[in-house]
C-alpha positions in Angstrom: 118.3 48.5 98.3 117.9 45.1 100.0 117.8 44.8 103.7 120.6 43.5 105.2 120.4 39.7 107.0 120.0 39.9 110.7 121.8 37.6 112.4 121.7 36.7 116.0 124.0 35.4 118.2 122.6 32.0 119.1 121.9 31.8 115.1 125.9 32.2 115.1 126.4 29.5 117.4 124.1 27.3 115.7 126.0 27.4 112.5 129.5 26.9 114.3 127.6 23.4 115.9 126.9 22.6 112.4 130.5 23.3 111.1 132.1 21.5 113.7 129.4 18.9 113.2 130.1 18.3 109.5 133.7 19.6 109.4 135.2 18.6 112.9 136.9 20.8 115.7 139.5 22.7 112.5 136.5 23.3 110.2 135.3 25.9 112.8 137.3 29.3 112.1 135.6 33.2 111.9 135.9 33.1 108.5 133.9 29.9 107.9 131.7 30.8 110.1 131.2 34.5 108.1 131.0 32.4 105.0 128.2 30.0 106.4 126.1 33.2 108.2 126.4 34.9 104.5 128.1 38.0 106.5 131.9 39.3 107.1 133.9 38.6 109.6 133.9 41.9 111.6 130.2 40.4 111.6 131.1 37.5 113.6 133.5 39.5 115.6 131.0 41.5 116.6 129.5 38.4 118.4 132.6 37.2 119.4 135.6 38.7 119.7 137.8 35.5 119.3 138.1 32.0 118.1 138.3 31.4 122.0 135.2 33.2 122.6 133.4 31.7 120.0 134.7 28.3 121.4 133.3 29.4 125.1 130.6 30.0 123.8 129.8 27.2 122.5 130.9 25.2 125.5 129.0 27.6 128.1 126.0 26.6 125.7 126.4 22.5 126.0 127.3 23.0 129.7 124.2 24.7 130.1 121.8 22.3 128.1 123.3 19.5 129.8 122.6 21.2 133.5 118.9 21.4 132.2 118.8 18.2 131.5 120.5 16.4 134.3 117.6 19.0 136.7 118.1 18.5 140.3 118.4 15.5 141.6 117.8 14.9 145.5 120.3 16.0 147.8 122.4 13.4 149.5 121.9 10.0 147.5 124.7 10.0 145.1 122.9 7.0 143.1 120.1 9.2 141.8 122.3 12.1 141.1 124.8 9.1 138.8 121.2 7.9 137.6 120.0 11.3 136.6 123.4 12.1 134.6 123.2 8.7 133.0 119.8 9.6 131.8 121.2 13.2 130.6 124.0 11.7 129.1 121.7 9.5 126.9 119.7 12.9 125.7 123.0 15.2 125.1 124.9 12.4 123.3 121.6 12.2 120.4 122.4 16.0 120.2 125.9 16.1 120.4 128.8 13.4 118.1 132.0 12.5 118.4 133.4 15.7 116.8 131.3 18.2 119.3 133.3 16.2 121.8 136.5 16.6 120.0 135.5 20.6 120.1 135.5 19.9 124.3 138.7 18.1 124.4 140.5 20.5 122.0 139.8 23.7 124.3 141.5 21.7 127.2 144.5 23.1 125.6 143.3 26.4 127.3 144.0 27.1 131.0 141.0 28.9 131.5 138.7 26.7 130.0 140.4 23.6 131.9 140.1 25.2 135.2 136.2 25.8 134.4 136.2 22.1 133.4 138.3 21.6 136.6 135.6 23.1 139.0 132.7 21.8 136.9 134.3 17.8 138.1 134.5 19.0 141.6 131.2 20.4 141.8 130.3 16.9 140.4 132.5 14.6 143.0 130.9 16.4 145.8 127.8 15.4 144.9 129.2 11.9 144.9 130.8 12.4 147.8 130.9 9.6 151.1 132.3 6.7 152.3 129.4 4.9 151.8 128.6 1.4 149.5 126.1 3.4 147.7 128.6 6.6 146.8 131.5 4.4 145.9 128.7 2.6 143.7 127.7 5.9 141.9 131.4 7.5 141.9 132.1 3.8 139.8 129.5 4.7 137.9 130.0 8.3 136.6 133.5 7.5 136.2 132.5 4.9 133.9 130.1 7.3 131.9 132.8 9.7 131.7 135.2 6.9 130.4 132.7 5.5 127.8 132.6 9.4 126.3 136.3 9.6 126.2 136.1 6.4 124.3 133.2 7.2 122.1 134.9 10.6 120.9 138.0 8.4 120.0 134.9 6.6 117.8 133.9 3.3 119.7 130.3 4.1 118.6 130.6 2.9 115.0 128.4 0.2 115.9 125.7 2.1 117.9 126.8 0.4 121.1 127.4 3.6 123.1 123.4 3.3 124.2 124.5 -0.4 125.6 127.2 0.3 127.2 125.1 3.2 129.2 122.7 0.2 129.9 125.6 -2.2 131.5 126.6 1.2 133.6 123.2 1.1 135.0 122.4 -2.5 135.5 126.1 -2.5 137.3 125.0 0.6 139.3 121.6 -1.0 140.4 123.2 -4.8 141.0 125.8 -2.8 143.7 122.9 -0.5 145.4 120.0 -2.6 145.7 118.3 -1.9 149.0 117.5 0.7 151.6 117.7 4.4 149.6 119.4 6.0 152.6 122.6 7.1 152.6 125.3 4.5 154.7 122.4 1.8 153.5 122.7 -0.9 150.9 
């Protein structure tokens, strides 16, 4: 008698990233995902209950590798905090292509993941929040990173230029907040 395969739940999520990666968003179902552990469904349902769950899951885990990446940035100066999620959008985007994204976008269709994805934004604006030159500079700025992955899932990266484009955000971002650091400087 052979002993059965153990298979864990970050071993799950694992293979539904690689679906999604080599399938896109509609490759990802329970059954594929039974089919690519080498175990039944009820298998995968014992991980997660749901397509939706499943889906969480996976987002929960990119939200949270992205929040390690970005770290903490200093309180109060909105241009290091833009800076810093410039930089951790360079090191997600090697992980994570244009049909992860599409994975993201798709689950807006849910009102409970868009009001997560709601309050994560806000949590982010009030980090960029002021009426000074520097946090208009660095609310630009992340707007324009967020705009440049909207466009990038919709497949402007063909030609590798999403890593340029990051670069113009940053050369734009340091051209309009050159001088004093302090916030109400510059």
């Amino acid at each position: 008698m052979g002993r059965k395969p153990t298979i864990t739940r970050e071993k799950l999520l694992d293979l539904a990233e690689e679906l999604v990666r080599s399938g896109g968003a509609a490759a990802l179902t329970i059954g594929a995902l039974a089919q690519a552990a080498g175990i039944t469904k009820g298998g995968v349902q014992y991980s997660f209950a749901s397509k939706e769950d499943l889906v969480r899951s996976l987002i929960d885990r990119w939200t949270s590798q992205f929040d390690a990446l970005m770290g903490e940035p200093p309180p109060g100066d909105p241009v290091a905090f833009v800076r810093r999620y410039i930089q951790a959008t360079r090191a997600s985007q090697q992980a994570m292509n244009a049909r992860m994204a599409g994975l993201l976008v798709g689950s807006l269709k849910d009102p409970v993941h868009m009001q997560e994805i709601r309050a994560w934004y806000q949590g982010m604006f009030s980090r960029l929040d002021g009426p000074s030159p520097r946090a208009r500079a660095a609310r630009v700025a992340f707007l324009a990173v967020e705009g440049l992955f909207l466009m990038r899932i919709n497949g402007i990266d063909e030609e590798g230029a999403w890593f340029a484009f990051l670069d113009d955000v940053e050369a734009m971002l340091s051209a309009h907040t050159a001088g004093p650091c302090q916030e109400g400087g510059g």
